[in-house]
mmCIF file of the N, C-alpha and C atoms, coordinates in Angstrom:
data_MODEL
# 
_entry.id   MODEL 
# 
loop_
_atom_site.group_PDB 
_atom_site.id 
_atom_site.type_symbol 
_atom_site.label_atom_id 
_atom_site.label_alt_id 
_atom_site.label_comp_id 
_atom_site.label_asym_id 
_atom_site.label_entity_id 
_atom_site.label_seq_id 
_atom_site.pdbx_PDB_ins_code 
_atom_site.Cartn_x 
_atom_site.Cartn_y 
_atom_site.Cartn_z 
_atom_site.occupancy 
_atom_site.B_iso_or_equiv 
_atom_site.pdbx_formal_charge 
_atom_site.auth_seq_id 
_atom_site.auth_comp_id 
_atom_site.auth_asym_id 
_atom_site.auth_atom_id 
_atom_site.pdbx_PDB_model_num 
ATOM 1   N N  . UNK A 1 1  ? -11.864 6.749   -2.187  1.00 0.00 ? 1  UNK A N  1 
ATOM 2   C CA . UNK A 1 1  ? -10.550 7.297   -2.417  1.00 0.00 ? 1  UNK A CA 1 
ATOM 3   C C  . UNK A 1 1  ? -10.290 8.535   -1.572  1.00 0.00 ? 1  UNK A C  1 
ATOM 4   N N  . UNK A 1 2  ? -11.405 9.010   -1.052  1.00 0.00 ? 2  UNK A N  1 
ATOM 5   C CA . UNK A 1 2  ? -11.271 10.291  -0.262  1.00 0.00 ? 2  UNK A CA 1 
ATOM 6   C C  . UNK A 1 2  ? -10.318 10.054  1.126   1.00 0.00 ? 2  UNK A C  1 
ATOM 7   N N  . UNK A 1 3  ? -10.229 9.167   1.531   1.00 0.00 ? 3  UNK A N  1 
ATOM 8   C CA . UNK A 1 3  ? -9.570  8.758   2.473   1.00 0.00 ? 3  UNK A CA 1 
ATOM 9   C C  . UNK A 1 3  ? -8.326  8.789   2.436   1.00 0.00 ? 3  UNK A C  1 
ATOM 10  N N  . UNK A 1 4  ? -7.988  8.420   1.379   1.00 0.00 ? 4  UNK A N  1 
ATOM 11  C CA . UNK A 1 4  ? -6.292  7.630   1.060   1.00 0.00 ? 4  UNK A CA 1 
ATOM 12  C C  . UNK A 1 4  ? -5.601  9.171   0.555   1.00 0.00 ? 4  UNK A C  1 
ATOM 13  N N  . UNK A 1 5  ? -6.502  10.395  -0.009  1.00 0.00 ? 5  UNK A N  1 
ATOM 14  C CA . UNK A 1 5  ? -5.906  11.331  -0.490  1.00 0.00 ? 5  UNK A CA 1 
ATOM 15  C C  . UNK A 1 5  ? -6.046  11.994  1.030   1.00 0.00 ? 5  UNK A C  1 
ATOM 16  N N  . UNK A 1 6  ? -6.968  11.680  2.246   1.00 0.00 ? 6  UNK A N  1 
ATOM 17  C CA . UNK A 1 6  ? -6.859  12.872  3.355   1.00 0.00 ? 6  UNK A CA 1 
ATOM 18  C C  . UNK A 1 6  ? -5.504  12.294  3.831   1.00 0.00 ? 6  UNK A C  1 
ATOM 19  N N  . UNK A 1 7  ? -5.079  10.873  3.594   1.00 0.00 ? 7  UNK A N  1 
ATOM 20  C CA . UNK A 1 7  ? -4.029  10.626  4.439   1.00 0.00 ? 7  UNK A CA 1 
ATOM 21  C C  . UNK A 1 7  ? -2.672  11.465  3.652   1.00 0.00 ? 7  UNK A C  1 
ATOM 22  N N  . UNK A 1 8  ? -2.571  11.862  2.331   1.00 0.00 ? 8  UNK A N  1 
ATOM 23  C CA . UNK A 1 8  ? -1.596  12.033  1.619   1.00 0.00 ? 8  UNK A CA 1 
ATOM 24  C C  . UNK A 1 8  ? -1.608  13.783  1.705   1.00 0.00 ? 8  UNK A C  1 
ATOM 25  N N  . UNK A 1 9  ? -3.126  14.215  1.870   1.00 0.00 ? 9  UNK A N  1 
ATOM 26  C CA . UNK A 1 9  ? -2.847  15.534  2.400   1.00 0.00 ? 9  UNK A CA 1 
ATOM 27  C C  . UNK A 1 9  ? -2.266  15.914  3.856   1.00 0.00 ? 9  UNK A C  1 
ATOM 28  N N  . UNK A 1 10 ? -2.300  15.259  4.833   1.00 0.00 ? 10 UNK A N  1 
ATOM 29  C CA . UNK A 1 10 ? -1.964  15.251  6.132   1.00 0.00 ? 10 UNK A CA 1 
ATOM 30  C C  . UNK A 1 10 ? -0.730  15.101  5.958   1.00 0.00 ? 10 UNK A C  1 
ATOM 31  N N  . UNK A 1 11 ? 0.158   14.639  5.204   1.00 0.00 ? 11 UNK A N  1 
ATOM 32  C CA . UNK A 1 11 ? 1.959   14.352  4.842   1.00 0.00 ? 11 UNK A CA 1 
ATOM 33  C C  . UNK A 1 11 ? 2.319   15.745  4.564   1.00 0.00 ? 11 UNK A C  1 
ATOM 34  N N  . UNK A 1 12 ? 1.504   15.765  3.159   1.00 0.00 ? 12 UNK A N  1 
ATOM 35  C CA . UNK A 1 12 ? 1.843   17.165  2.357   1.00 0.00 ? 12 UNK A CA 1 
ATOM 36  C C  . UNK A 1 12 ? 1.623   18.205  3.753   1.00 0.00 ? 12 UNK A C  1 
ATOM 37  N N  . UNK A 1 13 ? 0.596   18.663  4.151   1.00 0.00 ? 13 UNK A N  1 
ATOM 38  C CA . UNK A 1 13 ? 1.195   19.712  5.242   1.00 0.00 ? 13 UNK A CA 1 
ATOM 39  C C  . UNK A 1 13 ? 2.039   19.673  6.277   1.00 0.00 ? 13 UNK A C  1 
ATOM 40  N N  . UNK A 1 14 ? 2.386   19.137  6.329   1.00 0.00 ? 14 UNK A N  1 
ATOM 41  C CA . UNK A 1 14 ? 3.567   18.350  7.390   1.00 0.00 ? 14 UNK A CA 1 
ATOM 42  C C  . UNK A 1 14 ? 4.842   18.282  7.276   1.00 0.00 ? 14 UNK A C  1 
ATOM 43  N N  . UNK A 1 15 ? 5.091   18.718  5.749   1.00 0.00 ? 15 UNK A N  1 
ATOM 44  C CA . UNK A 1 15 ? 6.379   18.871  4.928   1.00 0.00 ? 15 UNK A CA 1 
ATOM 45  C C  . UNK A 1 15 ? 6.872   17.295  4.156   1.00 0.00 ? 15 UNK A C  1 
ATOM 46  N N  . UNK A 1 16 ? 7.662   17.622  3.928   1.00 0.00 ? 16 UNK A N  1 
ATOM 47  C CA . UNK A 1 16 ? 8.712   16.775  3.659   1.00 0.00 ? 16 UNK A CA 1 
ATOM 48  C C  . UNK A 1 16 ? 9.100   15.150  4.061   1.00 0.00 ? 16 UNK A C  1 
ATOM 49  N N  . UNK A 1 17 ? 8.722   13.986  3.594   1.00 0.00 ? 17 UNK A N  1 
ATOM 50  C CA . UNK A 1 17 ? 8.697   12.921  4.326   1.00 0.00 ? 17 UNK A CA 1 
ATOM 51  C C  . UNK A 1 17 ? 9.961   12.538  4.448   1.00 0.00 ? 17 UNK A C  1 
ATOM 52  N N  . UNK A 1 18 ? 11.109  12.806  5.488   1.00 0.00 ? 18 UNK A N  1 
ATOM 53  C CA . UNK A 1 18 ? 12.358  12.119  5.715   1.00 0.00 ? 18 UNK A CA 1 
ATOM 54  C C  . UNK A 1 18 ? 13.100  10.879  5.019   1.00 0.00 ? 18 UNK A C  1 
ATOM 55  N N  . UNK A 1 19 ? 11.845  10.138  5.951   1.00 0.00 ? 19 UNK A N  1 
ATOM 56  C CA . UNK A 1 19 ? 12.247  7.962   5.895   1.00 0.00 ? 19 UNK A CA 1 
ATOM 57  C C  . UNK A 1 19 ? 10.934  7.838   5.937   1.00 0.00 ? 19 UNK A C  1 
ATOM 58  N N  . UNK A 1 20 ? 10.987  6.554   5.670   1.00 0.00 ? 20 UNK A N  1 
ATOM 59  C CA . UNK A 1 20 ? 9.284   5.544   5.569   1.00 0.00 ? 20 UNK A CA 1 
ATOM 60  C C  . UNK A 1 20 ? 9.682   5.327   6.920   1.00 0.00 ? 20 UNK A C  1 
ATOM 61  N N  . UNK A 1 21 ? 9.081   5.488   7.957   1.00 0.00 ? 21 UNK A N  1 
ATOM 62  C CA . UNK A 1 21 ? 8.167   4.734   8.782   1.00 0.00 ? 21 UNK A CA 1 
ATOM 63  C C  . UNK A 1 21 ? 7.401   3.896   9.170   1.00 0.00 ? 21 UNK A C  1 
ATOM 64  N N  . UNK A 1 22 ? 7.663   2.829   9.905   1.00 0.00 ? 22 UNK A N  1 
ATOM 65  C CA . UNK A 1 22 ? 5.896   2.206   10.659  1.00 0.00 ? 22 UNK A CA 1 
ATOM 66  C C  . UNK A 1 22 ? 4.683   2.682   10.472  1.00 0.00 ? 22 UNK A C  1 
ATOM 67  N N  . UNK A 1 23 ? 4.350   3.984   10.961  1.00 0.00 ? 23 UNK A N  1 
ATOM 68  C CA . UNK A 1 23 ? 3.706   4.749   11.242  1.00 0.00 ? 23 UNK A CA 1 
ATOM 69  C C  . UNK A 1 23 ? 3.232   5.259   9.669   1.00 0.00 ? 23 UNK A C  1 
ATOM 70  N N  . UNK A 1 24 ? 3.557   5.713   8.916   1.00 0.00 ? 24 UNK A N  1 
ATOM 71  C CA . UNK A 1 24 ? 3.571   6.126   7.308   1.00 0.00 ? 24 UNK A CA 1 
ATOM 72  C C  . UNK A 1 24 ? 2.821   5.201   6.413   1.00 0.00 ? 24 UNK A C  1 
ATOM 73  N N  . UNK A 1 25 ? 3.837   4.008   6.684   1.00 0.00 ? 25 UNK A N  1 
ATOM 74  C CA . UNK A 1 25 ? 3.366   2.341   6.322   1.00 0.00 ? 25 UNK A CA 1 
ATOM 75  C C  . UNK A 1 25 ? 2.028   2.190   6.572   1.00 0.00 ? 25 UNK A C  1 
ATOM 76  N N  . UNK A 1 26 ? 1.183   2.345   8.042   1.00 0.00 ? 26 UNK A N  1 
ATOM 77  C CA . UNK A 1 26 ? 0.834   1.777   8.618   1.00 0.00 ? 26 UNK A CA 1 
ATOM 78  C C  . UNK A 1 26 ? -0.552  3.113   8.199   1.00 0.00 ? 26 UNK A C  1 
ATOM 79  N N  . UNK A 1 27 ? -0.233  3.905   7.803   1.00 0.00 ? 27 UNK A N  1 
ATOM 80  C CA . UNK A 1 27 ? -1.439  4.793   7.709   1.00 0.00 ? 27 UNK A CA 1 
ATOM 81  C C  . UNK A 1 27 ? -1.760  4.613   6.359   1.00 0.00 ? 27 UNK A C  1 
ATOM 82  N N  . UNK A 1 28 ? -0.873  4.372   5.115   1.00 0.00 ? 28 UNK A N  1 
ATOM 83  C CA . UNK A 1 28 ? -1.347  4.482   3.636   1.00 0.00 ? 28 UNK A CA 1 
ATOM 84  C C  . UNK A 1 28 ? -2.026  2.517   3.638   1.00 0.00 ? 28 UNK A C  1 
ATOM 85  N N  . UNK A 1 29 ? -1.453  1.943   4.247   1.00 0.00 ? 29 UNK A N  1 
ATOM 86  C CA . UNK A 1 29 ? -1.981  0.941   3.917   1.00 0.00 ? 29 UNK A CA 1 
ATOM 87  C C  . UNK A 1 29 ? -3.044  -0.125  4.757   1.00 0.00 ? 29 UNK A C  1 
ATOM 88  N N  . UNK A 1 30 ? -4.022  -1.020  4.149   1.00 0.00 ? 30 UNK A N  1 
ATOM 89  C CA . UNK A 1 30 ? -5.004  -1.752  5.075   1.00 0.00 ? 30 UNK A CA 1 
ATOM 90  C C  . UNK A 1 30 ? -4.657  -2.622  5.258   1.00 0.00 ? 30 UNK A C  1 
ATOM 91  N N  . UNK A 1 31 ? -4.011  -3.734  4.603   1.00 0.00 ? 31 UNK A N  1 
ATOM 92  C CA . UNK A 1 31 ? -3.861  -4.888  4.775   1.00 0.00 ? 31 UNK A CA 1 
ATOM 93  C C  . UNK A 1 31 ? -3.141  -5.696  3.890   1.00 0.00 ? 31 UNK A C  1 
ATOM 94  N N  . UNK A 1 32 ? -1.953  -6.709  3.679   1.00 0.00 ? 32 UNK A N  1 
ATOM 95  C CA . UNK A 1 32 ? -1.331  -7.590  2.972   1.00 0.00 ? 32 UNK A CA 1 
ATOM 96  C C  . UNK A 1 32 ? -2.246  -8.950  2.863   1.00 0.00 ? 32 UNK A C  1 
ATOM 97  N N  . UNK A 1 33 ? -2.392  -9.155  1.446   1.00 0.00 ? 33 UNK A N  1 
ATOM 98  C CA . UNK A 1 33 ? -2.723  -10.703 1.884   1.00 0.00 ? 33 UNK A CA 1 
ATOM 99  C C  . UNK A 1 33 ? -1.511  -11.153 0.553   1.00 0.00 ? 33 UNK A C  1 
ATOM 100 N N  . UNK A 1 34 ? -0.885  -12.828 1.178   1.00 0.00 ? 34 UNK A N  1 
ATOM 101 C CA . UNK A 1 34 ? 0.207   -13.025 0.693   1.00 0.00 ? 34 UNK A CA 1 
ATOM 102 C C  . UNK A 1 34 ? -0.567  -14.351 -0.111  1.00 0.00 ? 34 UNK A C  1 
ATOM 103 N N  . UNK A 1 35 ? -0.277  -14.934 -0.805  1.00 0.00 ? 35 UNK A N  1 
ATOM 104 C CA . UNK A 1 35 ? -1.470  -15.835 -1.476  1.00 0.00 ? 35 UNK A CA 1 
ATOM 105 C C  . UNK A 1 35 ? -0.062  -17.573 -1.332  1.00 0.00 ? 35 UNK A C  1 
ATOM 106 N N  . UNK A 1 36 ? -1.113  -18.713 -1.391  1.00 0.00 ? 36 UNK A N  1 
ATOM 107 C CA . UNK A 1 36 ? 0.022   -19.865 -1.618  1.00 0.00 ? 36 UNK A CA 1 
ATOM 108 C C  . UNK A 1 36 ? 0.774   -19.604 -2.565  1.00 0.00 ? 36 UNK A C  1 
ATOM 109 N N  . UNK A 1 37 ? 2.274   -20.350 -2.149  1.00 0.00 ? 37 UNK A N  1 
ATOM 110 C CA . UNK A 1 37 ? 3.050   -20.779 -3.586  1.00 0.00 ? 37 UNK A CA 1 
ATOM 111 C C  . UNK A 1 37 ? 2.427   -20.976 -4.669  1.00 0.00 ? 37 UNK A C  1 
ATOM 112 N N  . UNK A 1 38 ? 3.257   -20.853 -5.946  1.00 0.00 ? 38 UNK A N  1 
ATOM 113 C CA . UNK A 1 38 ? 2.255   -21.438 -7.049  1.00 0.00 ? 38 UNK A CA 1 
ATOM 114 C C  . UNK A 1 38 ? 3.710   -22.355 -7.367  1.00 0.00 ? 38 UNK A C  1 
ATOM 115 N N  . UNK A 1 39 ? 2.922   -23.836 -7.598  1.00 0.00 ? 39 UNK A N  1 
ATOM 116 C CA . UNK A 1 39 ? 3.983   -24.637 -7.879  1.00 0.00 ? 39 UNK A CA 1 
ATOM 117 C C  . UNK A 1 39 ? 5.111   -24.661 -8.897  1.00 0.00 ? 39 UNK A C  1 
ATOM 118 N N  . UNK A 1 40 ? 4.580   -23.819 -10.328 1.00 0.00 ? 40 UNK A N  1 
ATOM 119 C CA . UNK A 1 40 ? 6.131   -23.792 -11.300 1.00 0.00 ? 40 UNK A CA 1 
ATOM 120 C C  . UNK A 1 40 ? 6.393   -23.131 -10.940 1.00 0.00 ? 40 UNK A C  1 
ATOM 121 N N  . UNK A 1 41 ? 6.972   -21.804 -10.123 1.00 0.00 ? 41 UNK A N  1 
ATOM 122 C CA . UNK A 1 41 ? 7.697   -20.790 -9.645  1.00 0.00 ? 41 UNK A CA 1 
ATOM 123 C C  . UNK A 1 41 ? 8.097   -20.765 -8.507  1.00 0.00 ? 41 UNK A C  1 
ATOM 124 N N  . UNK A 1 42 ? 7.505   -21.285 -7.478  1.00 0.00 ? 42 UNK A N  1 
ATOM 125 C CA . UNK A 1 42 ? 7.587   -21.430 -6.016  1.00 0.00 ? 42 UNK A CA 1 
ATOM 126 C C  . UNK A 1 42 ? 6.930   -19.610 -5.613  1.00 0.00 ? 42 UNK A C  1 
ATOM 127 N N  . UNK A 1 43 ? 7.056   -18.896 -6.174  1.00 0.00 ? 43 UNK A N  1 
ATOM 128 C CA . UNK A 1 43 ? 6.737   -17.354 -5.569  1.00 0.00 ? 43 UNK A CA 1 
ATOM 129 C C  . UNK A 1 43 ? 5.405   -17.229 -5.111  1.00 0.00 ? 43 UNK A C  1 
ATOM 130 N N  . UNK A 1 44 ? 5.546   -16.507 -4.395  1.00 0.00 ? 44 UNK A N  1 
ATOM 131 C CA . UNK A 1 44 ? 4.215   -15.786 -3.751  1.00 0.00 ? 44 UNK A CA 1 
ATOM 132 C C  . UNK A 1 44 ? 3.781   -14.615 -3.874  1.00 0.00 ? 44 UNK A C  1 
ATOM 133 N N  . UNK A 1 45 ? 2.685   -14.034 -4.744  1.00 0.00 ? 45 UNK A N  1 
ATOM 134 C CA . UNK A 1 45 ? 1.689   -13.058 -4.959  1.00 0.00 ? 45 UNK A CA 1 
ATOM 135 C C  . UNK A 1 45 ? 1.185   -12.131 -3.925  1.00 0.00 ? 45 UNK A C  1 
ATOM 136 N N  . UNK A 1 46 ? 2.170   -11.204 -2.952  1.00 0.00 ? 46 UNK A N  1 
ATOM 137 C CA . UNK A 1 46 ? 1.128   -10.277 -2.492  1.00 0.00 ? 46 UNK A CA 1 
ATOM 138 C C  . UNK A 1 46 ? 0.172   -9.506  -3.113  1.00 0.00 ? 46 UNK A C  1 
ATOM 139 N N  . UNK A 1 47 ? -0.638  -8.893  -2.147  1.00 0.00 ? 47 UNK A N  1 
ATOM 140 C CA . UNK A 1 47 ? -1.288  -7.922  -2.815  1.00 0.00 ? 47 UNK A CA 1 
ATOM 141 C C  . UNK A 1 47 ? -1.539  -7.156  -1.902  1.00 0.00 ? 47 UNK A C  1 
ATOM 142 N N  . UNK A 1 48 ? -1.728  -5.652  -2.275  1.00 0.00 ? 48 UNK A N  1 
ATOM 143 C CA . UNK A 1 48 ? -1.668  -4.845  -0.797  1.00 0.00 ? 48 UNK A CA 1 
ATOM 144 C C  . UNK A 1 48 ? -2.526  -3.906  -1.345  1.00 0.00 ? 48 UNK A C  1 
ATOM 145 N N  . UNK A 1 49 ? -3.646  -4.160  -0.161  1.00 0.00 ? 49 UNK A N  1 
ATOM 146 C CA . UNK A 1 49 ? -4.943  -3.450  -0.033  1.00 0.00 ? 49 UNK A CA 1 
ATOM 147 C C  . UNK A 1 49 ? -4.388  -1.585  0.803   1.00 0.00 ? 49 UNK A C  1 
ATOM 148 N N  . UNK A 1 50 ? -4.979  -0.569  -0.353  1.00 0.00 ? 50 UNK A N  1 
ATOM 149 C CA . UNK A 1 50 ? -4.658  0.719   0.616   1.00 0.00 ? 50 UNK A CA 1 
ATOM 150 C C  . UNK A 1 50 ? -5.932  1.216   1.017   1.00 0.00 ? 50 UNK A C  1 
ATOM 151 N N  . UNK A 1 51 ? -5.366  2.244   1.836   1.00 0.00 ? 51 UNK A N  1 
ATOM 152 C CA . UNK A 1 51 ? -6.741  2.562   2.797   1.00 0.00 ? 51 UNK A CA 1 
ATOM 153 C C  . UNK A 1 51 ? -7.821  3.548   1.849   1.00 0.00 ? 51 UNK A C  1 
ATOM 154 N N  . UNK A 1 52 ? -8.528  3.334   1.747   1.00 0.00 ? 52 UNK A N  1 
ATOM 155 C CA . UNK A 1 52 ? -9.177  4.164   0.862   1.00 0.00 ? 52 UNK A CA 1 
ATOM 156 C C  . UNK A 1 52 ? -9.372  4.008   -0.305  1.00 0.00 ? 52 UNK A C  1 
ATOM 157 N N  . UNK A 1 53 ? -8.975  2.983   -1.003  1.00 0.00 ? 53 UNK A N  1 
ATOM 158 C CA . UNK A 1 53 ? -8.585  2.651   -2.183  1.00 0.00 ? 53 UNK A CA 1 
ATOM 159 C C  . UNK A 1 53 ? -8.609  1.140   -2.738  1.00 0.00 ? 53 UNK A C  1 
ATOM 160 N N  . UNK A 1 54 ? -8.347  0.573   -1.817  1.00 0.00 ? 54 UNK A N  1 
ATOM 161 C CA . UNK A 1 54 ? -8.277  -1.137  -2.189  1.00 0.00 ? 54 UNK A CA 1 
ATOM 162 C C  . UNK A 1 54 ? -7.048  -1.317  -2.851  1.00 0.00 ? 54 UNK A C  1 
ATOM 163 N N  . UNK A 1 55 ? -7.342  -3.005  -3.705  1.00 0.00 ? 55 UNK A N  1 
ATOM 164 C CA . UNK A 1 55 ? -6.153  -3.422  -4.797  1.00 0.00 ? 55 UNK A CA 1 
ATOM 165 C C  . UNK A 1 55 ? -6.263  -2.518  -5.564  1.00 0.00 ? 55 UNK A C  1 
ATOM 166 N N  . UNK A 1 56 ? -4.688  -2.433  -6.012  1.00 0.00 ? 56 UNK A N  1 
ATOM 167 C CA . UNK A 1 56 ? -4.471  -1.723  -7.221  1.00 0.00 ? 56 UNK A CA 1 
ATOM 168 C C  . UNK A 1 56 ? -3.823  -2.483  -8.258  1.00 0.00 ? 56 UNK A C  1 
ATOM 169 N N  . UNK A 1 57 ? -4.416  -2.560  -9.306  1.00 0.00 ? 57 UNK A N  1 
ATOM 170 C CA . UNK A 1 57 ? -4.084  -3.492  -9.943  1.00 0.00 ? 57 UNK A CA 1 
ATOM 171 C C  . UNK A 1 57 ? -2.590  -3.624  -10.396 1.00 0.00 ? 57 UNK A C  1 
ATOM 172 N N  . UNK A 1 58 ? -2.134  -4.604  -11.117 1.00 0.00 ? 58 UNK A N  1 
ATOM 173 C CA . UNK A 1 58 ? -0.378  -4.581  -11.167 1.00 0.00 ? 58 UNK A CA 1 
ATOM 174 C C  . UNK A 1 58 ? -0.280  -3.553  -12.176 1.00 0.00 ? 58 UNK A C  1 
ATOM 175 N N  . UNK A 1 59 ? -1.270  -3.964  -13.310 1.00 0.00 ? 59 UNK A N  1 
ATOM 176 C CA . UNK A 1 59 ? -0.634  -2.708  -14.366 1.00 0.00 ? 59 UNK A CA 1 
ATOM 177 C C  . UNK A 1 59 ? -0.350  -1.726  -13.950 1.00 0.00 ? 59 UNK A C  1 
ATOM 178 N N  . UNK A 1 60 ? -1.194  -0.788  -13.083 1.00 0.00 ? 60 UNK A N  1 
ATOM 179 C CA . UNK A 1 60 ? -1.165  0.670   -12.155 1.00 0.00 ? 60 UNK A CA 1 
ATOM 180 C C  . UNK A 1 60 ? 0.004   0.597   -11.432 1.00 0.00 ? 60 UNK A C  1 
ATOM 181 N N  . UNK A 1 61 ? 0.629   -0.472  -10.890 1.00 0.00 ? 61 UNK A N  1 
ATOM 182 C CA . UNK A 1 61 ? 1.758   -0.743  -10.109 1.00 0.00 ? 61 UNK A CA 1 
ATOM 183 C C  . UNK A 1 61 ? 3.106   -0.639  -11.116 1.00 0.00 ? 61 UNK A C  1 
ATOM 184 N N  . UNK A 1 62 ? 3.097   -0.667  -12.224 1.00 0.00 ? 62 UNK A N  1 
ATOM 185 C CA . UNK A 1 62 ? 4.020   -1.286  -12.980 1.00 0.00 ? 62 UNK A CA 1 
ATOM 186 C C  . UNK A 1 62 ? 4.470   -0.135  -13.850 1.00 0.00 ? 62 UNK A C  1 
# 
């Protein structure tokens, strides 16, 4: 987790975050994985791995 908080300290001194960015995006997070359809819903399950941190589970999301 030390990671994911150096990236959130590097914001914090930096001021104020405007807009999300590429770049913003692209630093808090590691990787999307999007999973198959599930057939009664048709939807698809991301899940988004952060840097330093991994899945977070939905409850934590929610």
């Amino acid at each position: 987790m030390k990671g994911f908080f150096d990236v959130v300290d590097s914001y914090c001194t930096k001021g104020e975050i405007g807009e999300l960015t590429k770049e913003i995006v692209e630093d808090f997070i590691d990787h999307i994985v999007i999973s198959q359809e599930k057939k009664a819903d048709g939807k698809r399950q991301p899940k988004i791995y952060f840097r330093g941190i991994g899945l977070l589970s939905e409850d934590v999301l929610r």
